[in-house]
ZAKE-194137 format. One record per residue (C-alpha): residue number from 0; x, y, z. Coordinates in steps of 0.02 Angstrom, whole numbers, plus 50000, padded with zeros to 5 digits. Example, Ala and Ser with C-alpha at 12.3 -4.5 7.8 and 13.67 -1.06 7.14 Angstrom:
<sites>
{site 0,{50615,49775,50390}}
{site 1,{50684,49947,50357}}
</sites>
This chain:
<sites>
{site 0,{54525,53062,52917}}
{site 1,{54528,53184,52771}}
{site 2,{54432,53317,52824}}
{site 3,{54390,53509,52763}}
{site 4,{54381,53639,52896}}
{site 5,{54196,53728,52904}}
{site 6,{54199,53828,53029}}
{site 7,{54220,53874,53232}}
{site 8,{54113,53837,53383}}
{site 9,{54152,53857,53564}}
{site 10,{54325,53876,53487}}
{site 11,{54333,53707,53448}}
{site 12,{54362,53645,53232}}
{site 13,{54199,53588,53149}}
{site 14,{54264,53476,52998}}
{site 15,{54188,53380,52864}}
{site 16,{54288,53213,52818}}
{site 17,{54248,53184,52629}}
{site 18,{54173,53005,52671}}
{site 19,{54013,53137,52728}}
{site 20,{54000,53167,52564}}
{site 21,{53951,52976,52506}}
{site 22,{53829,52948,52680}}
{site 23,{53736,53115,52640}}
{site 24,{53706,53066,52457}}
{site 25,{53653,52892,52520}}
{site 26,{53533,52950,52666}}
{site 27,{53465,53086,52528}}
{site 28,{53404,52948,52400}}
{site 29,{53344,52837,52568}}
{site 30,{53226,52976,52638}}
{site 31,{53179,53025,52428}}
{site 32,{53109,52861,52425}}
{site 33,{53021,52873,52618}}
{site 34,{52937,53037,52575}}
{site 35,{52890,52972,52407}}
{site 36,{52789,52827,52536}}
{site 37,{52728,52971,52658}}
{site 38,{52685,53099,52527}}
{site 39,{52646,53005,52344}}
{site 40,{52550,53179,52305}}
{site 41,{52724,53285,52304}}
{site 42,{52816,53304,52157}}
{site 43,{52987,53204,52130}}
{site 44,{53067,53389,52160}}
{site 45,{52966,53417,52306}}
{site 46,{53007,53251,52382}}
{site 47,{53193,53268,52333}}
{site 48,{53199,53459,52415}}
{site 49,{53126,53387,52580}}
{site 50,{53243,53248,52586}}
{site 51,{53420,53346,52584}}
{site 52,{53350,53480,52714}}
{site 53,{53308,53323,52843}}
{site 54,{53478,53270,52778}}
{site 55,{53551,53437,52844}}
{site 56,{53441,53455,52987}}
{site 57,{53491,53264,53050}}
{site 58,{53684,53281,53024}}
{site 59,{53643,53454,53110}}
{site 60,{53583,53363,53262}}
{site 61,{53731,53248,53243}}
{site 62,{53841,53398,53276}}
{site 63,{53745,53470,53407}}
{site 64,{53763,53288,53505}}
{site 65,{53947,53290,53462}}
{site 66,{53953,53478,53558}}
{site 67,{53879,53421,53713}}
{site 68,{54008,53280,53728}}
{site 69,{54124,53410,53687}}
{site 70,{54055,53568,53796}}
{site 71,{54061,53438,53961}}
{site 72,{54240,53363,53912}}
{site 73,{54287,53559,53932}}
{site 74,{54212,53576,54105}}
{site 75,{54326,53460,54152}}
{site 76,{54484,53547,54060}}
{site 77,{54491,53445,53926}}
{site 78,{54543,53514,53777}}
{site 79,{54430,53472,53606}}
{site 80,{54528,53485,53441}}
{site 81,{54376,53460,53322}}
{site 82,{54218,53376,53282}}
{site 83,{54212,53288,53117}}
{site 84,{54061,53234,53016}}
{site 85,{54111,53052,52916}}
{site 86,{54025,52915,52860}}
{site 87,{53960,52846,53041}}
{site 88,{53915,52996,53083}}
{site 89,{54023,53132,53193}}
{site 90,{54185,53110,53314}}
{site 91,{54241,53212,53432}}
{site 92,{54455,53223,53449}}
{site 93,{54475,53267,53627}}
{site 94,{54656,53281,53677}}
{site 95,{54655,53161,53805}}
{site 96,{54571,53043,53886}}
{site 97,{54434,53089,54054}}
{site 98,{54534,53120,54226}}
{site 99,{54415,53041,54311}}
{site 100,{54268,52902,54296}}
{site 101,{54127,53055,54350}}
{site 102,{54217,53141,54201}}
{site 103,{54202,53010,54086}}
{site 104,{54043,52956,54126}}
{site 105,{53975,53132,54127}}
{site 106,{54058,53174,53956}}
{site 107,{53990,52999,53872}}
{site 108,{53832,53017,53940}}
{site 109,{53789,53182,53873}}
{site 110,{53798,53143,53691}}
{site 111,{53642,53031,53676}}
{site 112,{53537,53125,53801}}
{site 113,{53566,53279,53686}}
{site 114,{53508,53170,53549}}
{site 115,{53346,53086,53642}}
{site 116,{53289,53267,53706}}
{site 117,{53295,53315,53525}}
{site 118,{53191,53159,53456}}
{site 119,{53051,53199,53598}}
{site 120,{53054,53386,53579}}
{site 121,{53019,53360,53369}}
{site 122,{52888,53229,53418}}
{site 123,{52803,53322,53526}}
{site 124,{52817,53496,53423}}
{site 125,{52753,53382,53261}}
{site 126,{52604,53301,53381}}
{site 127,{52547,53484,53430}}
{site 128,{52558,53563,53230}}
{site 129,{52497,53436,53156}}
{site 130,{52383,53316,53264}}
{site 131,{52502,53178,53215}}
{site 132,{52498,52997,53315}}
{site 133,{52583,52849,53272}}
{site 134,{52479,52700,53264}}
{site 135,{52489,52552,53152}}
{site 136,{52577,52567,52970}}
{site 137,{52431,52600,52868}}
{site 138,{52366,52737,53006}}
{site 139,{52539,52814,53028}}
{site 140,{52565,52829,52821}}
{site 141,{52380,52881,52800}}
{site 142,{52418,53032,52945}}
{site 143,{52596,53055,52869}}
{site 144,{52514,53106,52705}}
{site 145,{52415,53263,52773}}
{site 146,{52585,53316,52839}}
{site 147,{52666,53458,52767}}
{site 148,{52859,53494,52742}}
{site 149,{52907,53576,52904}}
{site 150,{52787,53440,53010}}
{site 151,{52855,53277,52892}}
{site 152,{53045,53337,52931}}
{site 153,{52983,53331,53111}}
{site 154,{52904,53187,53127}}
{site 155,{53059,53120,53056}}
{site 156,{53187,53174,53137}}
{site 157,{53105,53155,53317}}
{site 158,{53120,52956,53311}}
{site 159,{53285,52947,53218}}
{site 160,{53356,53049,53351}}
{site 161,{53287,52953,53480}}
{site 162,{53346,52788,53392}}
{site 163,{53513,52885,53360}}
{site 164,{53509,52917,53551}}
{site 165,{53482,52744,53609}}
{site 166,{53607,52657,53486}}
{site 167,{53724,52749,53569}}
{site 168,{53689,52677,53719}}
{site 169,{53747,52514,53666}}
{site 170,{53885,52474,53792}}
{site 171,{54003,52448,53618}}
{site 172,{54159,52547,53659}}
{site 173,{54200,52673,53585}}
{site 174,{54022,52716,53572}}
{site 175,{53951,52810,53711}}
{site 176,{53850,52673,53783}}
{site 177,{54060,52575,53775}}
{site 178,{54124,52722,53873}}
{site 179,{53994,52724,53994}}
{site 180,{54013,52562,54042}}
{site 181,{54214,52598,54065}}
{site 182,{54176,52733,54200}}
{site 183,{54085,52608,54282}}
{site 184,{54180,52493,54285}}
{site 185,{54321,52626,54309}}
{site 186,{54226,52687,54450}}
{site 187,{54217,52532,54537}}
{site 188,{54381,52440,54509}}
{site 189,{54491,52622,54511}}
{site 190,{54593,52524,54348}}
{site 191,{54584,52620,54184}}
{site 192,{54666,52495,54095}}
{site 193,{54564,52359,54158}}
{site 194,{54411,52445,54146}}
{site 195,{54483,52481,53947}}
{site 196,{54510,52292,53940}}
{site 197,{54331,52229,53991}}
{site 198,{54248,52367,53877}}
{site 199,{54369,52329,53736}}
{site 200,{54313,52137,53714}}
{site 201,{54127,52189,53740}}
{site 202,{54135,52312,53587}}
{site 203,{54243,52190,53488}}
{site 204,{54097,52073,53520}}
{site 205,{53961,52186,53477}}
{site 206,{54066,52220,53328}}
{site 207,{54076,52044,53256}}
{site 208,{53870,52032,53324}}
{site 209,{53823,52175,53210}}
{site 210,{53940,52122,53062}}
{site 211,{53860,51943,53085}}
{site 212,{53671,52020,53079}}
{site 213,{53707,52139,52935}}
{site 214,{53753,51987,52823}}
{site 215,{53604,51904,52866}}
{site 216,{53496,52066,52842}}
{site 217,{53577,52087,52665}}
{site 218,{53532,51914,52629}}
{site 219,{53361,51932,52671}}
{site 220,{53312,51884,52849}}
{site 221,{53219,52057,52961}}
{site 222,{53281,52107,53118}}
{site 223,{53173,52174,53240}}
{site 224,{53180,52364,53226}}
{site 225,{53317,52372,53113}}
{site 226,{53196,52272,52964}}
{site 227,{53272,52214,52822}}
{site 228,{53375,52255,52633}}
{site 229,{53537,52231,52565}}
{site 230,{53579,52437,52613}}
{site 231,{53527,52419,52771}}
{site 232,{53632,52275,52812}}
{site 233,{53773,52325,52730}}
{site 234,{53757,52468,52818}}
{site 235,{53753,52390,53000}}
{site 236,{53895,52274,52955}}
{site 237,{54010,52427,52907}}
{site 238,{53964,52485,53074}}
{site 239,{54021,52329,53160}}
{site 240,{54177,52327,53065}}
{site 241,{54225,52500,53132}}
{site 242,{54192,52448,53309}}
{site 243,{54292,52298,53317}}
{site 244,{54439,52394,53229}}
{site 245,{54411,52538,53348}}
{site 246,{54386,52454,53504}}
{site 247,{54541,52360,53495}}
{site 248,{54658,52497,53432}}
{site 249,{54567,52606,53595}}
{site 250,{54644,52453,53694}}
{site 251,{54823,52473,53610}}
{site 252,{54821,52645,53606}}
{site 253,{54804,52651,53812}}
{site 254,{54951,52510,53821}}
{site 255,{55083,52593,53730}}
{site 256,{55039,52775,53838}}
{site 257,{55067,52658,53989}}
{site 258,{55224,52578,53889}}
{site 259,{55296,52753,53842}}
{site 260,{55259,52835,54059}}
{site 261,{55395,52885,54128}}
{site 262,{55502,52909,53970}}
{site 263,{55549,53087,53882}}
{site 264,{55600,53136,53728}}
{site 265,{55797,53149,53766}}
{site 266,{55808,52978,53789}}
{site 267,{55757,52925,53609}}
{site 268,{55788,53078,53507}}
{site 269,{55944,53076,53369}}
{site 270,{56081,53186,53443}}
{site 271,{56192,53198,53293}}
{site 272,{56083,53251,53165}}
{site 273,{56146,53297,52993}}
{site 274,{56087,53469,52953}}
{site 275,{56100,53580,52813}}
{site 276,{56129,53780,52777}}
{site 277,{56003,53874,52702}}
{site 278,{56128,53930,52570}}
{site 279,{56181,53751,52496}}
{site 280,{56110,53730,52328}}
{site 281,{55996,53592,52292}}
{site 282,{56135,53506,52177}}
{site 283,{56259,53495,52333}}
{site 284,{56103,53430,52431}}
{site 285,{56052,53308,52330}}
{site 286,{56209,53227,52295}}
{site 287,{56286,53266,52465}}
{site 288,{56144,53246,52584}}
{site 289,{55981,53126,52504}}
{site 290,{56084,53011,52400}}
{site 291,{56196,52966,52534}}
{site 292,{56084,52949,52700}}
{site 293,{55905,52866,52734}}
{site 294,{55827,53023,52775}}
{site 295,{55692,53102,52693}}
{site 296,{55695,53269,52795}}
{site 297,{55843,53369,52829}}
{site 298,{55835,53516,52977}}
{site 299,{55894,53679,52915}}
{site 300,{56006,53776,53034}}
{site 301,{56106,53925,53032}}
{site 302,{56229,54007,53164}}
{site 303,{56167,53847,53281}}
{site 304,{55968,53935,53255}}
{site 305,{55839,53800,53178}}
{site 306,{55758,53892,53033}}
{site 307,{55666,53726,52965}}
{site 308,{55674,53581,52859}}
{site 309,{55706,53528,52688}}
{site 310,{55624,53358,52596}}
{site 311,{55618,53263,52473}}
{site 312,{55452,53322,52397}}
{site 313,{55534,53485,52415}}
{site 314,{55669,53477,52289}}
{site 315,{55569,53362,52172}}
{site 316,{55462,53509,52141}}
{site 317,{55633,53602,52070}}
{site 318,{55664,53521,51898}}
{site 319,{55825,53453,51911}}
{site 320,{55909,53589,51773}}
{site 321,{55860,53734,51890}}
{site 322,{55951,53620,52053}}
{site 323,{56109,53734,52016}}
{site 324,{56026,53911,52042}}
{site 325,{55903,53863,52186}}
{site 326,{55960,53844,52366}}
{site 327,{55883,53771,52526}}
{site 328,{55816,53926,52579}}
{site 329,{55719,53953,52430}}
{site 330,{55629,53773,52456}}
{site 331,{55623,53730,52627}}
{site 332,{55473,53742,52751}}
{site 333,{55488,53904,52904}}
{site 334,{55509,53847,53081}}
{site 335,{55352,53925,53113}}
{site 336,{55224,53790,53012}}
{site 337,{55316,53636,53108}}
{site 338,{55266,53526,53239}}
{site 339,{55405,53534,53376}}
{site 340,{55449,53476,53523}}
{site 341,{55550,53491,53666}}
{site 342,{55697,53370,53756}}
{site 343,{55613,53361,53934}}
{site 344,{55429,53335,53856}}
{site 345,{55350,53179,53873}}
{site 346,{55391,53042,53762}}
{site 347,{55215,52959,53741}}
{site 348,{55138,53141,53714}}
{site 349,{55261,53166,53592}}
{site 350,{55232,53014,53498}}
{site 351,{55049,53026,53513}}
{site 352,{55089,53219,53406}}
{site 353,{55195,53107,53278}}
{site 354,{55056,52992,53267}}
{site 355,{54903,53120,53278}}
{site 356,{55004,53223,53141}}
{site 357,{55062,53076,53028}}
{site 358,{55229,53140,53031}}
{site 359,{55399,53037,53027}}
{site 360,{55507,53154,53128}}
{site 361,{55489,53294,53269}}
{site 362,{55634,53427,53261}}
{site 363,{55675,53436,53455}}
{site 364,{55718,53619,53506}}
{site 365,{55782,53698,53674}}
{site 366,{55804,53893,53657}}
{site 367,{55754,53899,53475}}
{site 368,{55916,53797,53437}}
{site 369,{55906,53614,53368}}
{site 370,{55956,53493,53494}}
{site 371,{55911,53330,53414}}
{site 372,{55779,53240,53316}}
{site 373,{55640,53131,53398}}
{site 374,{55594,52991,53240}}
{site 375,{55427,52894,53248}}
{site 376,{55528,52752,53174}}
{site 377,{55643,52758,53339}}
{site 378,{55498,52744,53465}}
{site 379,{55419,52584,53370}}
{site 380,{55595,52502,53387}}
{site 381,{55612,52522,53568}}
{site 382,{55422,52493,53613}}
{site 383,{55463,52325,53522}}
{site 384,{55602,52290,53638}}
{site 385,{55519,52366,53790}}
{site 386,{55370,52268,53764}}
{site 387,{55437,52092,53847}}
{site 388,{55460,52145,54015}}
{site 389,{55327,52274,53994}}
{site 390,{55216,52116,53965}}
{site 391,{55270,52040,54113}}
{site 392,{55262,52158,54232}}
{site 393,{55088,52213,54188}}
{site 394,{54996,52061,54072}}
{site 395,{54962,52026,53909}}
{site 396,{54829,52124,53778}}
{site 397,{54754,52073,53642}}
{site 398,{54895,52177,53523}}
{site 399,{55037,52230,53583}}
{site 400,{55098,52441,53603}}
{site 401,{55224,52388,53459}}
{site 402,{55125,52299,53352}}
{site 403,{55012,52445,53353}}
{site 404,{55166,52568,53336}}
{site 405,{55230,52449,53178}}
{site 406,{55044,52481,53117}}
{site 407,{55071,52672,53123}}
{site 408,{55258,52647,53070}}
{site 409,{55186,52558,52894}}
{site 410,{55062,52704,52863}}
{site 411,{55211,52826,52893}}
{site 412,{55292,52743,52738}}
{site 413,{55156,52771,52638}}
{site 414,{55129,52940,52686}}
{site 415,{55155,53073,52524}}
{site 416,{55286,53159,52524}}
{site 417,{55187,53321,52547}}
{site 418,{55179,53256,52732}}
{site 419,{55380,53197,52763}}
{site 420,{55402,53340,52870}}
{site 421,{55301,53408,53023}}
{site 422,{55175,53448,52959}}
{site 423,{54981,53361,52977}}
{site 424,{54932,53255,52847}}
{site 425,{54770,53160,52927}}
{site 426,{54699,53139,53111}}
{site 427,{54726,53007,53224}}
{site 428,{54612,53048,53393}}
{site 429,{54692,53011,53541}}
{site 430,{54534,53014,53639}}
{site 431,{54367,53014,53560}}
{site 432,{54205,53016,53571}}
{site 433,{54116,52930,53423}}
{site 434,{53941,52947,53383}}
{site 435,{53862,52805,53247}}
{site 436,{53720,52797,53176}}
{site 437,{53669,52692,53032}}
{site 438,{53568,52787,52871}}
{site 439,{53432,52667,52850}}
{site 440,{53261,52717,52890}}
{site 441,{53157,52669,53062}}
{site 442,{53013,52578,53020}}
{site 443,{52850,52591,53075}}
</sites>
């Protein structure tokens, strides 16, 4: 994801991916057009105000759902990167997965009973302000009408977030009803990666069920409780299209962690790596170094101490007249803004950092001196000949640990240069706890 950084709660990142940006627009103009039904009094300002405040106030709830996933992950000591806000609605990047079934069920769990508490309490706060009760249609609009602001944005957001609440309870992993149903199943059959297996073909499932019924709602045929319209089914298809992808990458994702136990860095990293001085002009690098190698990144070290790394991007900033006059030192990126690692560190948390930080390369340092390089091109070339015997020793998936390294390997050369060093250029959750939720409008 592409995501701004908004501020801090419980210590944990609250981001905004830019996809928010399109959904919030979208649900705006949805709820402009359901207040225009609830309220045809209001003016088209009036109507519009209303709309992005239960806009805010619903992606607000979205975020407080997200933070009881994450405050319960941290009762168990599991550390929470961030929550983002994107198009399906909010993620939570925990570091890694639950220790335990109680732990994942607890964490999954509390998510949409955050978001069902919410729903009743704004029912039941709109029922006592306002005298409101849902009957039929016509009743419901007729009551809606005498509504004002503050009681319309409750009586809206009580059964979206009740409806948000119980989506989520569809046992489509990774959605919290999905990861539910893995502690379960974890629970009972004390196999993580079978548990993963069984959950992983019920959300792909789901997936292709929701991507099936969205066509059909966008061609015209109503769904009970999810109605009807070419948005709406759009809509519910793009959710199913997430799920599938995400359920089966959840699967691979857990098979190359189990392909990668047991291994450390030191056994993959590059020991004789070509490094540079911070005093060699960009001329002697270019024509010396780049032009002649494959690499893209070059460690700086001097007196045996790693002070960094040089790329490409780097010296293509430098026009090339001024390549004479600058050095490496004046280009390069400090030790102290890189991802590192270390040569006794595991190998599949260090390629989950290479993958999580869409970076090509970890420097590998013991004592502040450069000791090797760990590439993320190296670890998809042995997973690929690992995988065989790993296959037969524990059974076949539905992709395999390299096939979903070679996946990450192909985004890592299309990466921009800006990112060819260590440093983050998107995230890739290891663990997380998705919450989706589709913008269309509950019908009554």
């Amino acid at each position: 994801m592409r995501a701004f950084r908004i501020g801090r709660i419980f210590g944990i990142d609250i981001r905004v991916d830019y996809s928010w940006v399109f959904i919030f627009v979208l649900l705006t103009w949805n709820l402009s057009s359901v207040f225009s039904q609830w309220h045809p009094a209001w003016s088209a300002p009036g109507q519009v105000s209303v709309a992005v405040i239960a806009s805010l106030l619903f992606f607000a709830c979205v975020l407080l759902h997200e933070l009881a996933h994450s405050v319960v992950a941290m009762r168990y000591g599991l550390r929470v990167r961030s929550i983002t806000l994107f198009l399906f609605g909010g993620v939570s990047d925990i570091e890694h997965e639950p220790p335990s079934a109680r732990a994942e069920f607890s964490t999954a769990i509390a998510g949409p009973i955050t978001s069902i508490l919410l729903g009743i309490g704004f029912l039941v706060v709109a029922a006592i302000s306002s005298a409101f009760s849902m009957g039929d249609a016509g009743g419901a609009l007729t009551s809606a009408a005498q509504l004002g602001p503050v009681a319309t944005l409750l009586a809206w957001l009580g059964p979206i977030n009740v409806f948000i609440g119980l989506f989520n309870l569809i046992p489509a992993f990774p959605l919290d009803g999905g990861r539910v149903l893995r502690a379960i199943l974890w629970g009972l059959t004390g196999d993580l990666r079978r548990a993963t297996g069984s959950v992983s073909a019920v959300g792909q499932a789901f997936g292709w069920i929701f991507i099936v019924t969205g066509i059909a709602m966008s061609f015209g045929a109503r769904v009970p409780f999810f109605g009807t319209g070419f948005v709406s089914g759009l809509w519910l298809a793009f959710i199913g299209w997430f799920l599938r992808g995400a359920a089966q990458q959840a699967q691979s994702r857990l098979a190359i962690d189990e392909a990668l136990a047991g291994r450390t860095v030191e056994e993959l990293m590059q020991r004789n790596v070509i490094s540079v001085s911070p005093e060699l002009p960009l001329t002697a690098l270019v024509h010396d170094y780049l032009i002649r190698s494959e690499e893209r990144a070059l460690p700086v070290v001097s007196d045996g101490k790693f002070l960094g790394l040089v790329t490409f991007s780097d010296v293509r900033a430098v026009p090339p007249a001024d390549w004479g006059t600058t050095t490496v030192a004046d280009v390069m990126r400090g030790a102290e803004s890189l991802a590192v690692t270390a040569p006794g560190r595991p190998l599949a948390e260090a390629f989950e950092q290479l993958v999580q930080k869409n970076i090509g390369q970890l420097p590998v340092l013991q004592n502040g001196r450069l000791v090797g390089m760990l590439r993320r091109r190296d670890v998809t070339r042995w997973l690929e000949l690992a995988w065989r015997p790993f296959m037969a020793a524990h059974g076949p998936t539905s992709s395999t640990p390299a096939s979903e390294a070679r996946q990450y390997d192909r985004r890592e050369q299309s990466i921009d240069e800006a990112s060819e060093g260590s440093f983050p250029a998107s995230d890739a959750p290891s663990s997380t706890m998705v919450h989706a939720g589709p913008p269309f409008r509950v019908r009554r």
